[in-house]
C-alpha positions in Angstrom: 0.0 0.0 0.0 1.5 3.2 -0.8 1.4 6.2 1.6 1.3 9.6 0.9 4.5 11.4 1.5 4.9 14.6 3.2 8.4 16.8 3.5 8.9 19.0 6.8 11.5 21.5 6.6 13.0 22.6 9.9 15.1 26.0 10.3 17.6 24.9 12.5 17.5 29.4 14.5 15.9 28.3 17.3 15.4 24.5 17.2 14.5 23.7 20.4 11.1 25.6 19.7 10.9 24.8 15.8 11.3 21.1 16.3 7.9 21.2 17.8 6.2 22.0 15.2 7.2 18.8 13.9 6.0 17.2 17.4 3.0 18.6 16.5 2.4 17.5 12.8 3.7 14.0 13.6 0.6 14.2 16.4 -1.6 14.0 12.9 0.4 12.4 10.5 2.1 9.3 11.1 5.9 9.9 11.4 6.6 7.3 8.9 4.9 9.4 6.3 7.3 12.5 6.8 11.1 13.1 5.5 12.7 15.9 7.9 15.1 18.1 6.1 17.2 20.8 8.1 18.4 24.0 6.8 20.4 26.6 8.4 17.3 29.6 9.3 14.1 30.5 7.6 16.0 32.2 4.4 17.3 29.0 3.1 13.3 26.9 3.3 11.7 28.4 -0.1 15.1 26.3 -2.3 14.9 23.7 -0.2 10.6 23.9 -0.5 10.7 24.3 -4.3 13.6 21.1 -4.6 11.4 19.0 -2.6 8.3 19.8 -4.2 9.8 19.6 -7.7 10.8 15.7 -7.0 7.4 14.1 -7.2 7.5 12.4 -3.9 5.7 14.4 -1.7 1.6 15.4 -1.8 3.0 18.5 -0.1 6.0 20.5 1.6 6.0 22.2 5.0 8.1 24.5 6.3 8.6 25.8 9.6 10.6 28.1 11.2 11.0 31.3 14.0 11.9 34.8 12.8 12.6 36.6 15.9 12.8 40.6 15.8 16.4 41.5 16.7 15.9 45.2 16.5 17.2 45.1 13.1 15.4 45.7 9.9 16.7 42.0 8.6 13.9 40.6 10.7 11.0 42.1 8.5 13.0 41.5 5.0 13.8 37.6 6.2 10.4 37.3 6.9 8.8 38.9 3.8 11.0 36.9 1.8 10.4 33.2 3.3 6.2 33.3 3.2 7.0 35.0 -0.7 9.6 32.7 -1.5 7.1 29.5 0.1 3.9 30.8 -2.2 6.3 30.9 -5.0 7.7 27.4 -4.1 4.0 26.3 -4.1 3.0 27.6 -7.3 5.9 26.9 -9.6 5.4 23.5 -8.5 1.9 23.0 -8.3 2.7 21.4 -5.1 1.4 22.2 -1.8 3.7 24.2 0.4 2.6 24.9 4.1 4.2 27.4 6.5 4.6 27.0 9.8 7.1 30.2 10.0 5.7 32.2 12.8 7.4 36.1 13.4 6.2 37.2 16.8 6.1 41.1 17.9 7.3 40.5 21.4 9.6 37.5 21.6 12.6 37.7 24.3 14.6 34.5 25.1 13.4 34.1 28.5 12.3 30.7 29.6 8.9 31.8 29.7 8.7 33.1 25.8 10.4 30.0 25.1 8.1 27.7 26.6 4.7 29.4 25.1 6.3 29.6 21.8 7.2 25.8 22.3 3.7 25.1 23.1 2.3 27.0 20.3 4.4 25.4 17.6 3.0 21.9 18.6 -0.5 23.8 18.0 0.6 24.9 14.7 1.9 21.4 13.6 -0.9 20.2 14.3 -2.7 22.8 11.9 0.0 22.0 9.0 -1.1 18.8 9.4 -4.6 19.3 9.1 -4.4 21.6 6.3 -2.0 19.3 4.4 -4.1 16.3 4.5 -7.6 18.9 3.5 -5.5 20.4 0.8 -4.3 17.1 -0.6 -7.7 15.7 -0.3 -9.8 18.9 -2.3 -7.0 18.8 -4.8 -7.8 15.0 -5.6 -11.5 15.5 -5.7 -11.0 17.8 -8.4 -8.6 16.2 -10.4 -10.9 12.7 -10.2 
C-alpha cells in the first residue's frame, strides 16, 4: 500500500522551539509518512521547499521556522522573503507548500517566551497537518 509522502522543513535558529512543530504535525500524521530536512534559518526553506516539491514524492512541503525581531530591519525583509519565496515554491510547483514560520512582535529568550512559543508550535503542527491532508484531499476530488 502506498502512503502519501509529506516533507517537513525545519530552520535549525531556534530548534528547540521549531522542532515542535514537527512534534506537533507528527501528532496527525504518522511519522513514517514525513522526511525531515534541516536547513540553516528560515532564508534558506523556499530552495529547499521548491527542490522537494519539484521531485514528485511528496503530496506536499511544510516549512517551519522562528523569525525573531532583533531590532534590526533584517527581521521584517527575512520574513517577507520566506512566506513570498514558500507561495512561489508552491505555485511553480503546483505542489502544496505549508508554513509554519511564525514572526512574533514581542519574543525575548526568557524561559517563559520560550516555553509558550514551544507550546504553540506543537499547535501549529498540528494545523500544518490538518491543512495538508484537506488540501491534498480537495486537490484530488477535483482532479478525479
Amino acid at each position: 500500500m502506498t502512503h502519501t509522502r509529506y516533507a517537513f522543513i525545519k530552520a535549525n535558529w531556534h530548534a528547540d522551539i521549531v522542532d515542535q512543530a514537527l512534534e506537533g504535525f507528527c501528532q496527525t500524521l504518522p511519522r513514517d509518512q514525513v522526511d525531515v530536512f534541516d536547513v540553516p534559518g528560515a532564508f534558506e526553506m523556499p530552495l529547499m521547499a521548491r527542490d522537494l516539491a519539484t521531485t514528485g514524492r511528496y503530496a506536499a512541503v511544510i516549512a517551519a521556522a522562528l523569525v525573531v525581531d532583533g531590532g534590526i530591519y533584517r527581521h521584517d525583509f527575512v520574513a517577507q522573503a520566506v512566506v513570498d519565496g514558500l507561495m512561489r515554491a508552491g505555485l511553480d510547483s503546483g505542489v502544496p507548500v505549508l508554513s509554519v514560520s511564525l514572526t512574533p512582535h514581542h519574543y525575548q529568550e526568557t524561559e517563559h517566551h520560550n516555553a509558550i512559543f514551544r507550546a504553540h508550535f506543537v499547535q501549529k503542527g498540528r494545523e500544518a497537518a490538518e491543512a495538508a491532508t484537506r488540501i491534498v484531499a480537495a486537490r484530488a476530488a477535483i482532479q478525479g
